[in-house]
C-alpha positions as CSV (number, residue, x, y, z in Angstrom):
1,X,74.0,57.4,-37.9
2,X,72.8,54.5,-40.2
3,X,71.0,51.6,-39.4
4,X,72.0,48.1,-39.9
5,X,71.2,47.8,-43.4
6,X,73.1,50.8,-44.6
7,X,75.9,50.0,-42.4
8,X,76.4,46.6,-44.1
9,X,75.9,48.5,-47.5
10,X,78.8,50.9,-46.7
11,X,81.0,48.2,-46.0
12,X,80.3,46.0,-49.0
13,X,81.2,49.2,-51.0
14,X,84.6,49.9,-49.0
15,X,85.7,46.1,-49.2
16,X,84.7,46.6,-53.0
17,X,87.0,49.3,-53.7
18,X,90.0,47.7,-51.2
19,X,89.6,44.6,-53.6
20,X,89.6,47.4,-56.8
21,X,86.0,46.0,-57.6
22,X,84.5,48.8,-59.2
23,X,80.8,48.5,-57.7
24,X,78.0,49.2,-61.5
25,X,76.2,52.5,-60.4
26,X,72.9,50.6,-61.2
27,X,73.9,47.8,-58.4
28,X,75.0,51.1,-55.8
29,X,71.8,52.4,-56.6
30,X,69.7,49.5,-56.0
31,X,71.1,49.1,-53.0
32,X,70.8,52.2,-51.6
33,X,66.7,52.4,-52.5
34,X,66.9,48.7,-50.3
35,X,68.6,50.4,-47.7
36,X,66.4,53.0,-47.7
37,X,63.8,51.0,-47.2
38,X,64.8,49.8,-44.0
39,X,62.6,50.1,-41.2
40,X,65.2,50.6,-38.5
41,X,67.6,54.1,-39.1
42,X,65.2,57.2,-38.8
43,X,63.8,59.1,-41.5
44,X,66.9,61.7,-41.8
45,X,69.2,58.6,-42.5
46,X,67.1,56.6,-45.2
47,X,66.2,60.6,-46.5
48,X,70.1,60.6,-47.2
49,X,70.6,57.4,-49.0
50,X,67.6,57.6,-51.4
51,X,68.8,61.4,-52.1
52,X,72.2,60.1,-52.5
53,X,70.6,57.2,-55.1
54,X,68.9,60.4,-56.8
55,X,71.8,62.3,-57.0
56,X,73.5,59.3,-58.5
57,X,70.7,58.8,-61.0
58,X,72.2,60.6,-64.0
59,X,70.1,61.7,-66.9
60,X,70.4,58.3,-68.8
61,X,69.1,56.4,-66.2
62,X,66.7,53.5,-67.2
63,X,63.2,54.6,-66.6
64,X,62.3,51.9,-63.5
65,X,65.3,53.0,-61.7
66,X,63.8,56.7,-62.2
67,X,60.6,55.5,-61.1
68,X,61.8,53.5,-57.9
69,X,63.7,56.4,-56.7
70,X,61.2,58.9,-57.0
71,X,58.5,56.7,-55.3
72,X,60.6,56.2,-52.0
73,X,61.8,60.0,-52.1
74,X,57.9,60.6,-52.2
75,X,57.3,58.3,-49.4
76,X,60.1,59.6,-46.9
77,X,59.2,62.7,-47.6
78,X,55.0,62.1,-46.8
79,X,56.6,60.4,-43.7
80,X,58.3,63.6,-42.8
81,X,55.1,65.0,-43.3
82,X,55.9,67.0,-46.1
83,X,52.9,65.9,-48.2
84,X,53.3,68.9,-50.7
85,X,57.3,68.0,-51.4
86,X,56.2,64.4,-51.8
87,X,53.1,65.2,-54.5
88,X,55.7,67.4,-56.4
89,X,58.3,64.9,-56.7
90,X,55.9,62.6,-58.5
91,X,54.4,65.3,-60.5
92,X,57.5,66.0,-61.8
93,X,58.5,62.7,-63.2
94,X,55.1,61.8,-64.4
95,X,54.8,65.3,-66.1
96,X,57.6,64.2,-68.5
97,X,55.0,61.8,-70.2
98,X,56.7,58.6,-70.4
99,X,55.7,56.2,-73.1
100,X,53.1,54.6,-72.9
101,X,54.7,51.3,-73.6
102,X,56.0,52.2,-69.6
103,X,52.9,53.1,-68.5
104,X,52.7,49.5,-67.0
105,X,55.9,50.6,-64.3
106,X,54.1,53.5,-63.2
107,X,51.7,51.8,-60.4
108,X,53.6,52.9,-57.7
109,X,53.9,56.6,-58.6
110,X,49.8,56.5,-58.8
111,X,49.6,54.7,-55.7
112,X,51.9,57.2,-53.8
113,X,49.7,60.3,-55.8
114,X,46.9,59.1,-54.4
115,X,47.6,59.1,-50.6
116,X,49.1,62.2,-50.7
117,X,45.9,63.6,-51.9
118,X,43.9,61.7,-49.1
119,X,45.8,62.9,-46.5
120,X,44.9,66.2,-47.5
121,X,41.4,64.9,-47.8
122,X,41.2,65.8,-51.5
123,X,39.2,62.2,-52.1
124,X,38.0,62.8,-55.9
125,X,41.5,63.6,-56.7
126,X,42.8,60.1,-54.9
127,X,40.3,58.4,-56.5
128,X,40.8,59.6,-60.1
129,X,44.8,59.3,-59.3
130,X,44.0,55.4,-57.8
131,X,42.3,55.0,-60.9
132,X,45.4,55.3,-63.0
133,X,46.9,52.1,-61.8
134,X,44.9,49.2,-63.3
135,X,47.0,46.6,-63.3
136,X,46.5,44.0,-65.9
137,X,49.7,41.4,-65.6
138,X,51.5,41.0,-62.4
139,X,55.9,41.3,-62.8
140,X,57.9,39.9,-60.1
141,X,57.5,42.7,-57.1
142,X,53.8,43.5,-58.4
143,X,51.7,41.9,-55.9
144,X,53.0,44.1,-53.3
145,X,51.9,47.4,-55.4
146,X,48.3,45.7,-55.9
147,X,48.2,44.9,-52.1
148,X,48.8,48.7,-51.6
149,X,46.9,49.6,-54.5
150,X,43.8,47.7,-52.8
151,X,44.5,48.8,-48.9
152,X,45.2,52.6,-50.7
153,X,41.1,52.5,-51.5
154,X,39.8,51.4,-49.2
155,X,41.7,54.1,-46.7
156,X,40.2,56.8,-49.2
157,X,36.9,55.3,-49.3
158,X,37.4,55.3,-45.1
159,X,38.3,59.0,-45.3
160,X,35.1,59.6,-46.9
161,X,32.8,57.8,-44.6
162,X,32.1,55.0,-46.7
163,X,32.7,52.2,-44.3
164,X,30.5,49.3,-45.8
165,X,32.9,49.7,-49.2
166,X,36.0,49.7,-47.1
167,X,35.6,46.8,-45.6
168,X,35.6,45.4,-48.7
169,X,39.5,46.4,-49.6
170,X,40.1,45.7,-46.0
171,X,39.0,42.4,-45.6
172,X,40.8,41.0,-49.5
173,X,43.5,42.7,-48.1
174,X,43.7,40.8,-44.8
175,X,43.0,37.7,-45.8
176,X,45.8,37.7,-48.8
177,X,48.4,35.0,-48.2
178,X,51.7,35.7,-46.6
179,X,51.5,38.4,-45.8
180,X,54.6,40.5,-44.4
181,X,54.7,41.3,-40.9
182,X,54.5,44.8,-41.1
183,X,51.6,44.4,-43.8
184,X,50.0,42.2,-41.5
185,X,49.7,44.4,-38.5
186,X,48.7,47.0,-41.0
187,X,46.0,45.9,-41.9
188,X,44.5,44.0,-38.7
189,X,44.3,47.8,-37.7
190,X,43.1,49.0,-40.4
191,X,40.5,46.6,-40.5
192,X,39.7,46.6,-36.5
193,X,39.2,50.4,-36.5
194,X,36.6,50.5,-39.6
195,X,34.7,47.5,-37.5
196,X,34.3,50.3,-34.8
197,X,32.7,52.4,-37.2
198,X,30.5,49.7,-38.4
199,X,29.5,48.7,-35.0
200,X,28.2,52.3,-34.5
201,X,26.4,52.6,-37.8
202,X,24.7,49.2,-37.1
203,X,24.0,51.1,-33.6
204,X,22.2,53.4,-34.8
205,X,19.9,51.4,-37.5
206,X,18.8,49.6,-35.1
207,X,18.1,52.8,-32.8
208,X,15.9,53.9,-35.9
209,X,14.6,50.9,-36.7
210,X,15.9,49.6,-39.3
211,X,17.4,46.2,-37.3
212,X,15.0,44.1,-36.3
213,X,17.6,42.6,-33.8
214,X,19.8,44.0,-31.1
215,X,23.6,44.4,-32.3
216,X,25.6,41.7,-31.0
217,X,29.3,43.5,-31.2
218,X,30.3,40.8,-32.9
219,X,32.7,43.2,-35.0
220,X,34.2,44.6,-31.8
221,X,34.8,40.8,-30.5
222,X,36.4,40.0,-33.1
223,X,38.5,42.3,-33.6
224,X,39.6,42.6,-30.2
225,X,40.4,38.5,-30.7
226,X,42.6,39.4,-33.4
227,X,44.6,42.1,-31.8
228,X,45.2,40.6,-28.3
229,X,47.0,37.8,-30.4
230,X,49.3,40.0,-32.6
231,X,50.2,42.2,-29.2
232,X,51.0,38.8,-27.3
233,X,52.8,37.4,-30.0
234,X,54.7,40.7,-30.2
235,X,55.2,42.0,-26.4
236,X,57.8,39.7,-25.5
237,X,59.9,40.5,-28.5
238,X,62.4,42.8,-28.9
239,X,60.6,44.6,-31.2
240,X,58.2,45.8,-28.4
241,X,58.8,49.4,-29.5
242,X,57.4,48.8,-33.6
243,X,55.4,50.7,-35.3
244,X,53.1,47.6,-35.7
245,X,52.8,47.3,-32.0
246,X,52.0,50.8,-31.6
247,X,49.2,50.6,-34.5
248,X,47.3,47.3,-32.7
249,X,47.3,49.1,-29.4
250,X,46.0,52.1,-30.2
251,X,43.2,49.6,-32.3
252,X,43.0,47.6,-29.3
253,X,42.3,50.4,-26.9
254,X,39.7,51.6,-29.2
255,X,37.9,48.3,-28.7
256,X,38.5,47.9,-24.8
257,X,36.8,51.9,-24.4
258,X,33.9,50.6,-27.1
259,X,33.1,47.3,-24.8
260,X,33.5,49.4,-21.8
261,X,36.9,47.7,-20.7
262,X,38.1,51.1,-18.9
263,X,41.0,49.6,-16.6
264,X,42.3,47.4,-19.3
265,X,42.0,50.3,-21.9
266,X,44.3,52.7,-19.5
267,X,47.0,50.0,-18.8
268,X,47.0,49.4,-23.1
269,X,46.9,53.5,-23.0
270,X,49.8,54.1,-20.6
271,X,51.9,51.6,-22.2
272,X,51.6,53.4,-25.8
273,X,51.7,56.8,-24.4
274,X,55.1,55.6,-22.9
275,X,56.3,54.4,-26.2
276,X,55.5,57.7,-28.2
277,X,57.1,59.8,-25.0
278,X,60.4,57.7,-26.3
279,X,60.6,58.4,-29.9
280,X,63.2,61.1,-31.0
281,X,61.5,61.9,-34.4
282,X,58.2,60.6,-34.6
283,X,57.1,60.7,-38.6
284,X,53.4,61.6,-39.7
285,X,52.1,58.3,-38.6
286,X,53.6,58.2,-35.1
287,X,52.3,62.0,-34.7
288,X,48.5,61.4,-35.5
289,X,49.0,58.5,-33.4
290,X,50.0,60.1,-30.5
291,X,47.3,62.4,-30.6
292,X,44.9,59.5,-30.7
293,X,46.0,57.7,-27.6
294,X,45.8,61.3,-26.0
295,X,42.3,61.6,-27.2
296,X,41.3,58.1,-26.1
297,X,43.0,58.5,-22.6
298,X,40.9,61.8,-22.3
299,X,37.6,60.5,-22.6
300,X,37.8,57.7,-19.9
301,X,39.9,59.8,-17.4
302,X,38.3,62.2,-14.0
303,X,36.8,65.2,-15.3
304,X,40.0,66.9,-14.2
305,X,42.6,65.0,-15.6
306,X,40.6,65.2,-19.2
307,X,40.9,68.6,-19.0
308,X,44.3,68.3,-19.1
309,X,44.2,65.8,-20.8
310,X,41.9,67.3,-23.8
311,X,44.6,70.0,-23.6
312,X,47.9,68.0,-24.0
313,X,46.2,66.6,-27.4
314,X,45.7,69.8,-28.6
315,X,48.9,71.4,-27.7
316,X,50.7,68.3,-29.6
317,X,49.0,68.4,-32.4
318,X,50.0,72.3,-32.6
319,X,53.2,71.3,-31.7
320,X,53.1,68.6,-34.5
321,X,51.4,70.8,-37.5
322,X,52.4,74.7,-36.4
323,X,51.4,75.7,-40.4
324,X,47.9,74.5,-40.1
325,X,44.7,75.8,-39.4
326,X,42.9,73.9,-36.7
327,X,41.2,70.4,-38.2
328,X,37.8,68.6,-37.3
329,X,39.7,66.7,-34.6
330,X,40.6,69.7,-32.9
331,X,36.9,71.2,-33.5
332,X,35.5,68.0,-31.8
333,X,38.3,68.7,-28.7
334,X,36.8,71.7,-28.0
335,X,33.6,70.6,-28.0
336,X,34.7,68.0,-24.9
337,X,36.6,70.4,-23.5
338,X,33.6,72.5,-23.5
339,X,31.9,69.5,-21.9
340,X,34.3,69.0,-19.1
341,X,34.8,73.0,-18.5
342,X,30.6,73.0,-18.0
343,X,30.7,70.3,-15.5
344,X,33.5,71.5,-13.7
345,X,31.3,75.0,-13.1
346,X,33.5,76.8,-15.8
347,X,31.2,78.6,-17.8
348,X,33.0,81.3,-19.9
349,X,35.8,78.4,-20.1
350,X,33.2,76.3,-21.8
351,X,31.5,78.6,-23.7
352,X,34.5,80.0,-25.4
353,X,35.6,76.4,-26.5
354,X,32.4,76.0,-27.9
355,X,32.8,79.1,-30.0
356,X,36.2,77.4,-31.0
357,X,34.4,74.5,-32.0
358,X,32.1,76.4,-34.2
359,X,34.5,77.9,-36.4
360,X,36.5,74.7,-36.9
361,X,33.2,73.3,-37.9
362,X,31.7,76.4,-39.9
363,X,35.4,75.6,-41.8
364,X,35.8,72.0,-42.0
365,X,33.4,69.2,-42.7
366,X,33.6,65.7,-41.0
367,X,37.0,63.8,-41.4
368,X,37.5,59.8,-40.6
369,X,41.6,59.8,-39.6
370,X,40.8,58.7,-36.4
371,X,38.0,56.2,-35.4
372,X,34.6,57.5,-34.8
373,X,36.2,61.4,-34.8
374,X,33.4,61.7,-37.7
375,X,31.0,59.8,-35.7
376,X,30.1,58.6,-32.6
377,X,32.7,61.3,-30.6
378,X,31.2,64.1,-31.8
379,X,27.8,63.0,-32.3
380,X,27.9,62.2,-28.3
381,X,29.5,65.7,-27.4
382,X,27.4,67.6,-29.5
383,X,24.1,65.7,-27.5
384,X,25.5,66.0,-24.1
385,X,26.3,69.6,-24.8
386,X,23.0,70.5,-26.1
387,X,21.7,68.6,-23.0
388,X,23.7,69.5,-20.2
389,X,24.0,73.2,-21.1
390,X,21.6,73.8,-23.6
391,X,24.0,74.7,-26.2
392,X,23.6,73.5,-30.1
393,X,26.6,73.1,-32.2
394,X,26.4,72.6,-36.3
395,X,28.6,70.3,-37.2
């Protein structure tokens, strides 16, 4: 039920009270937000032991111990994918205006505001909350909350197509010093993805003139240097099945489809695919992600397997967010599916995705989760539409 962590926890606490060592509820409580923290048990078993730290909390509790508990609740519960839950629970602590003597602990509250208002893509609200934190003296633990702090704006400034100042956070963030694995992997992602973008946008300056010099890819090659080494170093691990591992892949396959690497793309492609077919509970992450390799495996597969293809990413990411109205990404799906219908000789088929894709994009403007979504994907469909069949699609 637990993972190793907690296990060991639970234990502790027994042989504790067997040796009539009565545990501090401070220490029980620590040790449950650590446990929490754990990578390994799945989000319903760390969901218990931070709710159990809450529960142990007590109105007296010393305001970091508040703070600490509320920020992991926050980010289980955004794993989860309960965004809304995970916004309230920090409104509500930092609604009881602390001092500001404490205003100092509050960092990771802000930080954890301010990606649940960029997931919902409210980016002036994640910027004003990111704002709040402005750390000016660094306690033991702190560098970890800038690092985040950093890597937090630089996703927002992603989300709102602002690549050039992205790459910014993302590189100081990368090359920090000792940095944890799972940081690590993070942000070589992170940072491999927003080079796709960059590679298009230096694409199509040059296409307009404003390069003097052909665009060498250099981004792409280097990225895809960088990745190849963390997924050798990591493949013949036990740990083959991380949520690192899953993050450079997907980044990796990006890069093989973006250099034209097809065949080594769809092995990369069929090797995530398998890993996402194996998790029980995938969180918010795992979902977008699986939707991604779906997405990526559609666009270099026959024109009838994308169909299908183009289909199964839709139907999961139904399956995944059943309360939402459809989102850009689904808006540019249709419009390939509307492609790949066309070709096939399926023209009501086609046409009535591209009507789909017109409302999605008469509702929702361009959105960056997923690499060149915003960009080069639907600026290609929307051409080879207009093109092929003569169709013109706002976006």
């Amino acid at each position: 039920m637990y993972g190793p962590r907690a296990q060991n926890l639970l234990a502790l606490l027994a042989d504790h009270i067997q040796r009539g060592v009565r545990p501090c509820r401070t220490d029980i409580i620590e040790s449950l937000i650590a446990a929490s923290r754990a990578k390994t048990p799945g989000i319903d078993s760390r969901e218990k032991l931070i709710n159990l730290a809450w529960m142990l909390l007590g109105q007296h509790a010393c305001p970091q111990l508040q703070i600490d508990v509320a920020h992991q609740r926050s980010v289980l519960m955004r794993l989860r994918g309960d965004i809304r839950g995970s916004a309230r629970i920090i409104q509500d602590l930092l609604s009881q205006a602390p001092p500001a003597a404490l205003a100092h602990i509050l960092g990771p509250l802000h930080v954890s505001q301010a990606k649940n208002y960029a997931y919902n893509f409210r980016f002036s609200e994640a910027h004003s909350e990111a704002k709040k934190y402005t750390p000016t003296h660094l306690p033991e633990g702190q560098p970890d909350l800038l690092w985040d702090h950093i890597y937090g704006v630089g996703r927002i400034l992603r989300g709102e197509g602002r690549f050039e100042e992205a790459r910014r956070c993302f590189e100081l963030c990368r090359n920090a010093p000792a940095l944890a694995e799972s940081r690590r992997l993070l942000i070589q992602s992170a940072t491999a993805d927003l080079y796709c973008e960059l590679d298009y946008q230096q694409s199509q300056r040059y296409c307009m003139g404003a390069l003097e010099s052909t665009p060498s890819m250099s981004l792409l090659l280097l990225a895809r240097d960088w990745l190849t080494v963390e997924v050798q170093a990591l493949h013949p691990s036990s740990r083959l099945c991380s949520k690192g591992l899953r993050r450079v892949l997907l980044s990796l396959v990006e890069i093989q489809i973006r250099l034209g690497c097809y065949d080594e793309a769809r092995y990369r492609i069929s090797q995530v695919l398998g890993i996402y077919d194996s998790l029980a509970a995938p969180d918010i992450v795992d979902r977008l992600g699986h939707v991604r390799a779906l997405i990526a495996s559609a666009r270099i597969s026959s024109l009838e397997d994308a169909e299908i293809v183009w289909s199964d990413a839709l139907r999961w990411n139904r399956l995944y967010n059943p309360l939402e109205e459809d989102v850009f990404t689904c808006g540019v799906i249709y419009m390939y599916m509307c492609l790949v219908r066309h070709k096939l000789g399926n023209i009501s088929g086609s046409r009535e995705c591209l009507e789909k894709a017109q409302q999605v994009f008469k509702r929702e403007k361009r959105q960056f989760l997923i690499p060149g979504v915003g960009t080069y994907l639907v600026n290609f469909v929307v051409n080879e539409v207009q093109t092929i069949a003569g169709w013109t699609c706002g976006v």
